[in-house]
N, CA, C and O atoms as a Tripos MOL2 file, in Angstrom:
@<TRIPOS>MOLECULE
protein
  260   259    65     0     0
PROTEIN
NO_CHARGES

@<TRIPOS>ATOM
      1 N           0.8370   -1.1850    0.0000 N.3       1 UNK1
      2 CA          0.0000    0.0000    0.0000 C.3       1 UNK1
      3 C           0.8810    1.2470    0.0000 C.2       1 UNK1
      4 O           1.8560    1.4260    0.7300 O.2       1 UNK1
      5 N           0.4830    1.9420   -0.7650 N.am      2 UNK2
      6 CA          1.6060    3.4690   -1.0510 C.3       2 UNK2
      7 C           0.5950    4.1660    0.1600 C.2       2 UNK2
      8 O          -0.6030    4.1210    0.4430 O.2       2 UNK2
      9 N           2.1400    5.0050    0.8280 N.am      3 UNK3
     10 CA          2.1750    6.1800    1.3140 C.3       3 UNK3
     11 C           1.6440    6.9190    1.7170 C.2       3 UNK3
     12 O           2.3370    7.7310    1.1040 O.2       3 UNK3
     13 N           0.6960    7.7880    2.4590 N.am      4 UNK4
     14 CA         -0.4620    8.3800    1.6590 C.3       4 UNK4
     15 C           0.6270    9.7410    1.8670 C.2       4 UNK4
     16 O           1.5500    9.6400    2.6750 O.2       4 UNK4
     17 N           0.3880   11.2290    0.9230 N.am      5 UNK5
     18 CA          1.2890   12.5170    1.4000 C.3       5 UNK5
     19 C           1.0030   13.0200    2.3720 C.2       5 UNK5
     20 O          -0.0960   12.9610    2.9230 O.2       5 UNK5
     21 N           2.2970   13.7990    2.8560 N.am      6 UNK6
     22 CA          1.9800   14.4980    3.5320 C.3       6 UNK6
     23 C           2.9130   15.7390    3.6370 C.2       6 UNK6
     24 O           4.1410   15.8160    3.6150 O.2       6 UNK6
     25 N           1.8890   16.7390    3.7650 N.am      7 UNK7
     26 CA          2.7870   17.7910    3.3660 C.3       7 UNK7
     27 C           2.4640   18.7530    4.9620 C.2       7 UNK7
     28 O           1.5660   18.8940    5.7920 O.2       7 UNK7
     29 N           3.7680   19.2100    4.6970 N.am      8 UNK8
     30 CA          4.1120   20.1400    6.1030 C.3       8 UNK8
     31 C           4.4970   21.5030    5.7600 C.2       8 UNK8
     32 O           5.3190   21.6990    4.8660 O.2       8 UNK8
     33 N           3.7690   22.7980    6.6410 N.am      9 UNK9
     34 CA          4.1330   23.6570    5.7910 C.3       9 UNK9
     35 C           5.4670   24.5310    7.1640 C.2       9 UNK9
     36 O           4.9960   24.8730    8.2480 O.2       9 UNK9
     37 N           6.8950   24.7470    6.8980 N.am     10 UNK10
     38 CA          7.2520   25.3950    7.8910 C.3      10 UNK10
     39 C           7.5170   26.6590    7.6010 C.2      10 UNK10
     40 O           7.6770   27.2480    6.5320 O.2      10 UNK10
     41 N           7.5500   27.1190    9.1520 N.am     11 UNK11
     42 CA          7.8720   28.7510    9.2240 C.3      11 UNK11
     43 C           8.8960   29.2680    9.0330 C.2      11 UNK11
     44 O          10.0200   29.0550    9.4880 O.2      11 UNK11
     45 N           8.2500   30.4550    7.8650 N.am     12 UNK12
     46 CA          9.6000   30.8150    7.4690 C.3      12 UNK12
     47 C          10.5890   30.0990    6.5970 C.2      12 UNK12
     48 O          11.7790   30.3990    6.4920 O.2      12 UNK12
     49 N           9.9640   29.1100    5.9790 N.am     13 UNK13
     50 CA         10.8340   28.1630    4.9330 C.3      13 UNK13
     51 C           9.8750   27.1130    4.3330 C.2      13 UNK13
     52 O           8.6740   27.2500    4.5650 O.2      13 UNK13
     53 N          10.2510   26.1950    3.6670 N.am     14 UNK14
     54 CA         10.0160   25.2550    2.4480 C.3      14 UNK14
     55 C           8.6190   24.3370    2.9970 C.2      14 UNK14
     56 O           8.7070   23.8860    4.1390 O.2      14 UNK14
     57 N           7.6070   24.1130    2.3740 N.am     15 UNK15
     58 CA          7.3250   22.9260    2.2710 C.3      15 UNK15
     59 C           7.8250   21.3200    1.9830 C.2      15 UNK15
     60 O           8.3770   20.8050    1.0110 O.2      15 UNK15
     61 N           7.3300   20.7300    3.4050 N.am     16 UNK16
     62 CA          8.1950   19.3710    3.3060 C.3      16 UNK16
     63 C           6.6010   18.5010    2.6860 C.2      16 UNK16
     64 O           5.4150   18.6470    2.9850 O.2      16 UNK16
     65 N           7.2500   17.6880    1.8200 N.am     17 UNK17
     66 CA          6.5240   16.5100    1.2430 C.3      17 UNK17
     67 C           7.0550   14.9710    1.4280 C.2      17 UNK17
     68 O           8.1370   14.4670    1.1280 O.2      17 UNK17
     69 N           5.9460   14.4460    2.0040 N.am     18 UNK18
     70 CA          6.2330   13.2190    2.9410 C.3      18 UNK18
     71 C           5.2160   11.9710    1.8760 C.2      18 UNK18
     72 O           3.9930   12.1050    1.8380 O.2      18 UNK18
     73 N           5.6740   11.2180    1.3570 N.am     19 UNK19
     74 CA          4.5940   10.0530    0.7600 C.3      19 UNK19
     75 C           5.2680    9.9810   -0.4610 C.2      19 UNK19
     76 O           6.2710   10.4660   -0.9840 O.2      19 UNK19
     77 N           4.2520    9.1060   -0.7650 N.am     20 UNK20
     78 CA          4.3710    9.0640   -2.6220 C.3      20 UNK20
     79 C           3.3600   10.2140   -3.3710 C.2      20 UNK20
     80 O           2.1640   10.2210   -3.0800 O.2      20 UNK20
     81 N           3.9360   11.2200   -4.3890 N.am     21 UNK21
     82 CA          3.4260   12.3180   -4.7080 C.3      21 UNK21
     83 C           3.9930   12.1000   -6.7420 C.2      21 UNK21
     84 O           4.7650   11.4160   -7.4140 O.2      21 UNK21
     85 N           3.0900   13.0750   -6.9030 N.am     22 UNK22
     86 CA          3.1090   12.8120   -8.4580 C.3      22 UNK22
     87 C           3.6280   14.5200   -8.7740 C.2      22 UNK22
     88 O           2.8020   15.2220   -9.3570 O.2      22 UNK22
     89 N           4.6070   14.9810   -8.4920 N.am     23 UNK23
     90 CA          5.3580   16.1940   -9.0600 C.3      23 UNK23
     91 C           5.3810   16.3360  -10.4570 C.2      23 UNK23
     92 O           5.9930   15.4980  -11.1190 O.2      23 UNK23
     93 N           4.7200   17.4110  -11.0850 N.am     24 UNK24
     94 CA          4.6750   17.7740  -12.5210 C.3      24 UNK24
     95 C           4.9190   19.2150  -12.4880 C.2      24 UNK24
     96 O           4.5920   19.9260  -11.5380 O.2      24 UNK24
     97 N           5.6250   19.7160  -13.7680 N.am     25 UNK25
     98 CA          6.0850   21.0270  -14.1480 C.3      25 UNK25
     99 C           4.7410   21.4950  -14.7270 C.2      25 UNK25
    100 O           3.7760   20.7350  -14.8190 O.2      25 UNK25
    101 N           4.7220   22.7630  -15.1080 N.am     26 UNK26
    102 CA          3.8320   23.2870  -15.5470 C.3      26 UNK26
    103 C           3.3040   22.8400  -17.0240 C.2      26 UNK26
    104 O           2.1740   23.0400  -17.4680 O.2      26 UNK26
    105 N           4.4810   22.1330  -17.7350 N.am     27 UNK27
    106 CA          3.7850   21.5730  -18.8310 C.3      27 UNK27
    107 C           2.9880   20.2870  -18.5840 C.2      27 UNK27
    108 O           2.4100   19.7710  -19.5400 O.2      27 UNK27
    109 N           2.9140   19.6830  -17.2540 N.am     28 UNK28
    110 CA          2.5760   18.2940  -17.5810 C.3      28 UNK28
    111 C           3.7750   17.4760  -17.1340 C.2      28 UNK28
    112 O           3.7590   16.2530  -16.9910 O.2      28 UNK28
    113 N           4.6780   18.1650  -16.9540 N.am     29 UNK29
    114 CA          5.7050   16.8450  -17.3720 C.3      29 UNK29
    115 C           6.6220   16.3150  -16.1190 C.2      29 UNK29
    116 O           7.2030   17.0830  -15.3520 O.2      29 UNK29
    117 N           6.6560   15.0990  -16.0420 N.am     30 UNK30
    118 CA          7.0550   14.5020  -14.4780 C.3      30 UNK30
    119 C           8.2080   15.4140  -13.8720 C.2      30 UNK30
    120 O           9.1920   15.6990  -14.5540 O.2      30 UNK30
    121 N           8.0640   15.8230  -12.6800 N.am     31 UNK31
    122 CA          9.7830   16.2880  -12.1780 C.3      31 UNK31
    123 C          10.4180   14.7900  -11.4100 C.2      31 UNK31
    124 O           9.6020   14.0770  -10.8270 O.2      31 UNK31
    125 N          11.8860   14.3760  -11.4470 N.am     32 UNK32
    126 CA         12.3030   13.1250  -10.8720 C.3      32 UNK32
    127 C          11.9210   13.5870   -9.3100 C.2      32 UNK32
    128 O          11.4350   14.6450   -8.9100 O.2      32 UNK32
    129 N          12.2580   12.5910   -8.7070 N.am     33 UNK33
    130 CA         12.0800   12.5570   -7.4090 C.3      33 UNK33
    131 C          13.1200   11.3270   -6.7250 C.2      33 UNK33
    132 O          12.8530   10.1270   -6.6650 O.2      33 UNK33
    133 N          14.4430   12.0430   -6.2100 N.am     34 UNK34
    134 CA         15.0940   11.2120   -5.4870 C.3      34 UNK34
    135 C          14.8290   10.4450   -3.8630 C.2      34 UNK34
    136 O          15.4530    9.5010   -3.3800 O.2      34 UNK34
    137 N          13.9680   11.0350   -3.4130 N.am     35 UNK35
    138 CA         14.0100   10.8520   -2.1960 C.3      35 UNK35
    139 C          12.3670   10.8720   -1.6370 C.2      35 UNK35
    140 O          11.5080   11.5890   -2.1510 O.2      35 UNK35
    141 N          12.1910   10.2230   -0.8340 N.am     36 UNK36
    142 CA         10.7870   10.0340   -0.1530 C.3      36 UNK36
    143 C          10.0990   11.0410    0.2140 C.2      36 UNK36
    144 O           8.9050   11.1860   -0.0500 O.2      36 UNK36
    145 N          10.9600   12.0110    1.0090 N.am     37 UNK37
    146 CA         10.6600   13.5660    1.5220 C.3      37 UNK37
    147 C          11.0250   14.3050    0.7900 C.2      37 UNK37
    148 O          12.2440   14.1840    0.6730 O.2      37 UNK37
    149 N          10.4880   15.3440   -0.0430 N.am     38 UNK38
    150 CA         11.0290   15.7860   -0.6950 C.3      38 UNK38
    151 C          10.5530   17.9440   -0.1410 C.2      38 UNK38
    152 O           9.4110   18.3480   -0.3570 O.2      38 UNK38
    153 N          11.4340   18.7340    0.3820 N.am     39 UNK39
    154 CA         11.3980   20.0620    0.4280 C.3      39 UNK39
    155 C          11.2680   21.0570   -0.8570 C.2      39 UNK39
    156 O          12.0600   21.0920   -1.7980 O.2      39 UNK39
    157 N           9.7700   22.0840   -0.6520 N.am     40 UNK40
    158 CA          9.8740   22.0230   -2.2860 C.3      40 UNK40
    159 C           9.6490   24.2150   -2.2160 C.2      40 UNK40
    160 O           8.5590   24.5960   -1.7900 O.2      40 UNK40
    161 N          10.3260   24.9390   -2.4880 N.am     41 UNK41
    162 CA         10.5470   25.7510   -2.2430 C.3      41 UNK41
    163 C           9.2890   26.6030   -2.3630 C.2      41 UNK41
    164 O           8.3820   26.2870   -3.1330 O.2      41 UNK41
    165 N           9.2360   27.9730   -1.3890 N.am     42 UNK42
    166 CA          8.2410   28.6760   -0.9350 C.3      42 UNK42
    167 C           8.5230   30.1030   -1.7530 C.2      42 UNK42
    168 O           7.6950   30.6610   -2.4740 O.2      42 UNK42
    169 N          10.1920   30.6760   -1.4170 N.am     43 UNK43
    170 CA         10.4300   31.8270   -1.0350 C.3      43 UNK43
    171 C          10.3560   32.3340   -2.7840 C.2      43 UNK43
    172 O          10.0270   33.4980   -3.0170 O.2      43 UNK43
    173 N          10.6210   31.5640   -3.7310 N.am     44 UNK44
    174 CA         10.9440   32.0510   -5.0790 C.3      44 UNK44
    175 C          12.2140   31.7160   -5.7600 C.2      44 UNK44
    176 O          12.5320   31.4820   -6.9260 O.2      44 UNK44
    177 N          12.9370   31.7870   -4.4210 N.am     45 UNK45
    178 CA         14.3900   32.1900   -5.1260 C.3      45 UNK45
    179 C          15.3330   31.1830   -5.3120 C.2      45 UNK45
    180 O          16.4390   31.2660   -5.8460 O.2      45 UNK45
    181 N          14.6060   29.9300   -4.6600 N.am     46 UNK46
    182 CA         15.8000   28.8760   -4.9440 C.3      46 UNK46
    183 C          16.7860   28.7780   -6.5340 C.2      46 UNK46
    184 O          16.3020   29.3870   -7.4880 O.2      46 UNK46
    185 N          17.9570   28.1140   -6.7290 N.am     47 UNK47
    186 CA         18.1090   27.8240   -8.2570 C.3      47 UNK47
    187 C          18.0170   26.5130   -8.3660 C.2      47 UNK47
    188 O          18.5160   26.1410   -9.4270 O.2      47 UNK47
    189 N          17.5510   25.5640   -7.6580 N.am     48 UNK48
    190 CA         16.9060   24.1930   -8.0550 C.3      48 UNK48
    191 C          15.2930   24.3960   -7.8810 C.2      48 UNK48
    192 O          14.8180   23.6920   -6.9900 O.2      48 UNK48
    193 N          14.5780   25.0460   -8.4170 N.am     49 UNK49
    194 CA         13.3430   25.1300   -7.9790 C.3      49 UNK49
    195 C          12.4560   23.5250   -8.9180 C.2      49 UNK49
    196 O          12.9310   23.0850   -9.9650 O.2      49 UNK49
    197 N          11.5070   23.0650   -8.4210 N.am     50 UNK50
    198 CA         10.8250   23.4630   -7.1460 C.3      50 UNK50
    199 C          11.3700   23.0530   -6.0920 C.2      50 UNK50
    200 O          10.6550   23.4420   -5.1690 O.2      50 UNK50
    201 N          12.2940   22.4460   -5.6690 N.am     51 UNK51
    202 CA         13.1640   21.9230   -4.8630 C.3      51 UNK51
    203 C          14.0300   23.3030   -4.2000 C.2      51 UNK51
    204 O          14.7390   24.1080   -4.8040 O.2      51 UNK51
    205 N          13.6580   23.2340   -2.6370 N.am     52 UNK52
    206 CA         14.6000   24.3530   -1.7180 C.3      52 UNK52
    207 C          15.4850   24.2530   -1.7660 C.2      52 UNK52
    208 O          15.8470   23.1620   -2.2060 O.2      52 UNK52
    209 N          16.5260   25.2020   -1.3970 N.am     53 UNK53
    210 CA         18.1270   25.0310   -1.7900 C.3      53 UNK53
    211 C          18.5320   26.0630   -0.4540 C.2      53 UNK53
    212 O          19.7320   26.2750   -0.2770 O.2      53 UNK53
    213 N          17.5900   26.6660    0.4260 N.am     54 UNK54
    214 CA         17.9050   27.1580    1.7000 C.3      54 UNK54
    215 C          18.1700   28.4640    1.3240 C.2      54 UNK54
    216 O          18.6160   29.0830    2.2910 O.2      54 UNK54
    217 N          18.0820   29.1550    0.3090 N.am     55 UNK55
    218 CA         18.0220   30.1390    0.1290 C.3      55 UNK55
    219 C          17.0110   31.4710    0.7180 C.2      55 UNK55
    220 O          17.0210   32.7020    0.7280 O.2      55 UNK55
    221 N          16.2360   30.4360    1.1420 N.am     56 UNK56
    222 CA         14.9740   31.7950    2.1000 C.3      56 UNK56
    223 C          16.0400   32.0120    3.4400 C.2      56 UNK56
    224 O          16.0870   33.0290    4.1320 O.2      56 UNK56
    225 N          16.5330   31.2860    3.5410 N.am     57 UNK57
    226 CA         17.1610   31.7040    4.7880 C.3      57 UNK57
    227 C          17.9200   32.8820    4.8190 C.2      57 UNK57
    228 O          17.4850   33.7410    5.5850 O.2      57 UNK57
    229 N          19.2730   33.2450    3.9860 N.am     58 UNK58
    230 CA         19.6850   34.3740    3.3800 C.3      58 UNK58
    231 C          18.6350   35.3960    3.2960 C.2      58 UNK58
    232 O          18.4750   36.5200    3.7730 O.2      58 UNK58
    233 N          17.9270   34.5540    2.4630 N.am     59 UNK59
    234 CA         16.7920   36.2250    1.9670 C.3      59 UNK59
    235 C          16.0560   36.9870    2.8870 C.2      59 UNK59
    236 O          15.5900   38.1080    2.6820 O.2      59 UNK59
    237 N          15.9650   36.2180    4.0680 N.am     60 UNK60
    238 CA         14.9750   36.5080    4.7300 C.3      60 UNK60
    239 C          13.4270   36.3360    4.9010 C.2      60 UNK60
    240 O          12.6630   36.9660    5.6320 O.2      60 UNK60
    241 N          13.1790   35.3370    4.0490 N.am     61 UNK61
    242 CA         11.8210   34.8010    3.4830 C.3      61 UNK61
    243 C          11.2800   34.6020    5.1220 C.2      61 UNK61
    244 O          11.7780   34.0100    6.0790 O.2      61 UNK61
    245 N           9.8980   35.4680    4.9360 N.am     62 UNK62
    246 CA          9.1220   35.3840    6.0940 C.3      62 UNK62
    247 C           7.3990   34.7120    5.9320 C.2      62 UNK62
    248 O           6.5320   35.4600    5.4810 O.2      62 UNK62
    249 N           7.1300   33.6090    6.2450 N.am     63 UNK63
    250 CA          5.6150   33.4610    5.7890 C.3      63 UNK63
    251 C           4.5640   33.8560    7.1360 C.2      63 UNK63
    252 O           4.8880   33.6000    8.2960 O.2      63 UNK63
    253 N           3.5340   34.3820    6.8400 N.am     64 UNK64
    254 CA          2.6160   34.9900    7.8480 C.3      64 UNK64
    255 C           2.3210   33.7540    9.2100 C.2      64 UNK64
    256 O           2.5640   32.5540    9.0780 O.2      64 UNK64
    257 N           1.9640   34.1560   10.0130 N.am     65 UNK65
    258 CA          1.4870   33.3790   10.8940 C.3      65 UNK65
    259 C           0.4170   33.0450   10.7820 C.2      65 UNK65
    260 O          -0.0850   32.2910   11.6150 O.2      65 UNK65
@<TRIPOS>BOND
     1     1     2 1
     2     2     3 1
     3     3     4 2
     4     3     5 am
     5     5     6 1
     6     6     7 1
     7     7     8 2
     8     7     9 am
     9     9    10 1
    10    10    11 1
    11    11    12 2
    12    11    13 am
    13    13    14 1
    14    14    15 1
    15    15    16 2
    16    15    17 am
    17    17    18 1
    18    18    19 1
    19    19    20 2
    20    19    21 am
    21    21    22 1
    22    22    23 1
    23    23    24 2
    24    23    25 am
    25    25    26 1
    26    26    27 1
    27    27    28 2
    28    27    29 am
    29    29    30 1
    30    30    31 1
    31    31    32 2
    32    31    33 am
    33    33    34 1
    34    34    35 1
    35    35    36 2
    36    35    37 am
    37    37    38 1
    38    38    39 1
    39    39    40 2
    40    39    41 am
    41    41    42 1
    42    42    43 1
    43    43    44 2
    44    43    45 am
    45    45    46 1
    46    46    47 1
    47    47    48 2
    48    47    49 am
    49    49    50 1
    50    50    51 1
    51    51    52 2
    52    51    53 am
    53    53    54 1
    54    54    55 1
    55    55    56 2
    56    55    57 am
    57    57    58 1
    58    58    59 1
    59    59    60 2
    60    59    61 am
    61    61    62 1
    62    62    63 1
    63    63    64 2
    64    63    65 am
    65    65    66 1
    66    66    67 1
    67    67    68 2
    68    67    69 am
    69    69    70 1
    70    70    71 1
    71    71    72 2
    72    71    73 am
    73    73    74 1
    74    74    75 1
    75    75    76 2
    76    75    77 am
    77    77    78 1
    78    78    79 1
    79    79    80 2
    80    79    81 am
    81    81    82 1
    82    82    83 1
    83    83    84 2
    84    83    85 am
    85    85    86 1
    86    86    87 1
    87    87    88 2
    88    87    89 am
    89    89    90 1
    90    90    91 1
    91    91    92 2
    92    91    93 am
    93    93    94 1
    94    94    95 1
    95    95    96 2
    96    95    97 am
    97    97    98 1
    98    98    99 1
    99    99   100 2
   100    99   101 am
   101   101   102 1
   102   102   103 1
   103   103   104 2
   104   103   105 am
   105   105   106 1
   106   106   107 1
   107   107   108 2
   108   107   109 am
   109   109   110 1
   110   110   111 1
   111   111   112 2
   112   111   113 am
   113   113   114 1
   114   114   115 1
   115   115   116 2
   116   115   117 am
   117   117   118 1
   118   118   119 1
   119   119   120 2
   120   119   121 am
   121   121   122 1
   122   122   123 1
   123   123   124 2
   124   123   125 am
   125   125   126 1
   126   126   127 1
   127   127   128 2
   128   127   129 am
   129   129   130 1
   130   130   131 1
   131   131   132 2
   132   131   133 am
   133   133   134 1
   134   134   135 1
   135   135   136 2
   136   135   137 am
   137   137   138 1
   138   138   139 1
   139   139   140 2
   140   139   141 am
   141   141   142 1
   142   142   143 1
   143   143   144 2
   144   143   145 am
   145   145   146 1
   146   146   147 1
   147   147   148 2
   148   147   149 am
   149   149   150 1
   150   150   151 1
   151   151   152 2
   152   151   153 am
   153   153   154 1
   154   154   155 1
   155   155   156 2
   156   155   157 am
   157   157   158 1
   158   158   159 1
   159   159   160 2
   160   159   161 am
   161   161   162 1
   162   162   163 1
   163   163   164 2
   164   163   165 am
   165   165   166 1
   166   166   167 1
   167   167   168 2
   168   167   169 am
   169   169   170 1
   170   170   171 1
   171   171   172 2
   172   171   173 am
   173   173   174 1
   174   174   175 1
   175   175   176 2
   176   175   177 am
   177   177   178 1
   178   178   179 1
   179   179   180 2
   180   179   181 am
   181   181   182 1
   182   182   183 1
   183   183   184 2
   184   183   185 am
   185   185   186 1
   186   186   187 1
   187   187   188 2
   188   187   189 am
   189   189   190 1
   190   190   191 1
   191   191   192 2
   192   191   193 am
   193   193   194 1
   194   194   195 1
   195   195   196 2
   196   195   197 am
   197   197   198 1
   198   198   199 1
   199   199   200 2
   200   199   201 am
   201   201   202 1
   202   202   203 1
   203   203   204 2
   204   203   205 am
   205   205   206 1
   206   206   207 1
   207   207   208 2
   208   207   209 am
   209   209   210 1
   210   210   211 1
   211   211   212 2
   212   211   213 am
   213   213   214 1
   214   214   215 1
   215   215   216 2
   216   215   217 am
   217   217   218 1
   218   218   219 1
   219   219   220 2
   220   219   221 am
   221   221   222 1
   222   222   223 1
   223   223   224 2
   224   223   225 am
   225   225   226 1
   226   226   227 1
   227   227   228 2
   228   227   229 am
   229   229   230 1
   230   230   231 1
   231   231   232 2
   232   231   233 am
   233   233   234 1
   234   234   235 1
   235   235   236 2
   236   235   237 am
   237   237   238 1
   238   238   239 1
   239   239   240 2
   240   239   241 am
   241   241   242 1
   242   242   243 1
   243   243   244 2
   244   243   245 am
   245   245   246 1
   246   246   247 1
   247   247   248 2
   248   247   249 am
   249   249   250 1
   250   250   251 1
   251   251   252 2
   252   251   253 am
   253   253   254 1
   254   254   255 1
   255   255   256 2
   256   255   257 am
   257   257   258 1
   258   258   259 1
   259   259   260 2
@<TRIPOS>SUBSTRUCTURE
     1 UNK1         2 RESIDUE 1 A UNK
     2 UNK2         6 RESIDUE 1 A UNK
     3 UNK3        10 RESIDUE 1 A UNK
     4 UNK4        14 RESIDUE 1 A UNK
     5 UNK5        18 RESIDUE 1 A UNK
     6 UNK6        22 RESIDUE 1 A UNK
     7 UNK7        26 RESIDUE 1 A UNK
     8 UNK8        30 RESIDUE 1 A UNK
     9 UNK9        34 RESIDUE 1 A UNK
    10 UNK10       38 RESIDUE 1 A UNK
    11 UNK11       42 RESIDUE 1 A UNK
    12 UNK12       46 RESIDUE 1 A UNK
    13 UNK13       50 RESIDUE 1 A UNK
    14 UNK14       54 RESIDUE 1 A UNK
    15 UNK15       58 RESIDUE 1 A UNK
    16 UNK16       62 RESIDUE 1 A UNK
    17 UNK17       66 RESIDUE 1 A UNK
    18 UNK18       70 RESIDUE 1 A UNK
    19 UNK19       74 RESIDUE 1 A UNK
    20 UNK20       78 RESIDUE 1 A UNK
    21 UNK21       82 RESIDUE 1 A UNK
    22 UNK22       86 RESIDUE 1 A UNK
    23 UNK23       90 RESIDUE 1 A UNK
    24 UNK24       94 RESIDUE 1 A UNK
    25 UNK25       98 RESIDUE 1 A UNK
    26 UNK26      102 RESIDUE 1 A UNK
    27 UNK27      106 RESIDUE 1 A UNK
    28 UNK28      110 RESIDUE 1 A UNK
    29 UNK29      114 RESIDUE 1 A UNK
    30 UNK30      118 RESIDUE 1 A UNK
    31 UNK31      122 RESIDUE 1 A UNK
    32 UNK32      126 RESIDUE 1 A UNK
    33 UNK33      130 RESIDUE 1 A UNK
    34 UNK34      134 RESIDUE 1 A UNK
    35 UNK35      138 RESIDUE 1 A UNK
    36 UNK36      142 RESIDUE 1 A UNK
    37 UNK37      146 RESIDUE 1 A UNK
    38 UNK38      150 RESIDUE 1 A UNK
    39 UNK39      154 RESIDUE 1 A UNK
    40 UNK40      158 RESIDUE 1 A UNK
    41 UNK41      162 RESIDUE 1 A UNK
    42 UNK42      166 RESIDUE 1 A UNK
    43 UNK43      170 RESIDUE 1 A UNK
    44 UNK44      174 RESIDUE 1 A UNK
    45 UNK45      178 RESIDUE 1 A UNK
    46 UNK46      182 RESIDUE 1 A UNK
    47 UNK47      186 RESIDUE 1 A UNK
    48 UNK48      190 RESIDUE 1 A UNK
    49 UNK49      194 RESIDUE 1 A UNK
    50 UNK50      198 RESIDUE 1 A UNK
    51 UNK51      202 RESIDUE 1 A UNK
    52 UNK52      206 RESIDUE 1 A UNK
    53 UNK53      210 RESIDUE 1 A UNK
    54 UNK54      214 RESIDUE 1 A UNK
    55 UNK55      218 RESIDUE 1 A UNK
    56 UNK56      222 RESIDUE 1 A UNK
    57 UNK57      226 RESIDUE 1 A UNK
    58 UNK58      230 RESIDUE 1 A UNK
    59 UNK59      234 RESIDUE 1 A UNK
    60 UNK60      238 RESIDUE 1 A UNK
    61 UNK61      242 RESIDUE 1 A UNK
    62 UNK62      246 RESIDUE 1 A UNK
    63 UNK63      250 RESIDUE 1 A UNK
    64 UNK64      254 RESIDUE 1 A UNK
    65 UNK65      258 RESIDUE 1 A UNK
């Protein structure tokens, strides 16, 4: 039985994705997926997007309470 997701949203940084998930780009088209959990960026600015790269941290990326 797969996974079911689960997604976590934290403060001040990335969404974590927990399960088996079906990641697609805006065309449709699969993104890979190395890893079970996968952190998928909030702030904009990563350069692996959709994948975080910790870059909100630098920036200062703040999400509301």
């Amino acid at each position: 039985m797969a996974d079911p997701a689960r997604i976590t949203a934290y403060p001040d940084g990335p969404l974590l994705v927990r399960g088996e998930v079906d990641l697609r780009d805006a065309a449709g088209r699969p993104i890979p997926q190395n890893r079970r959990t996968v952190a998928l960026c909030r702030c904009g600015l990563s350069t692996i997007k959709p994948f975080c790269d910790g870059t909100h941290k630098a920036a200062g990326f703040r999400t509301d309470d």
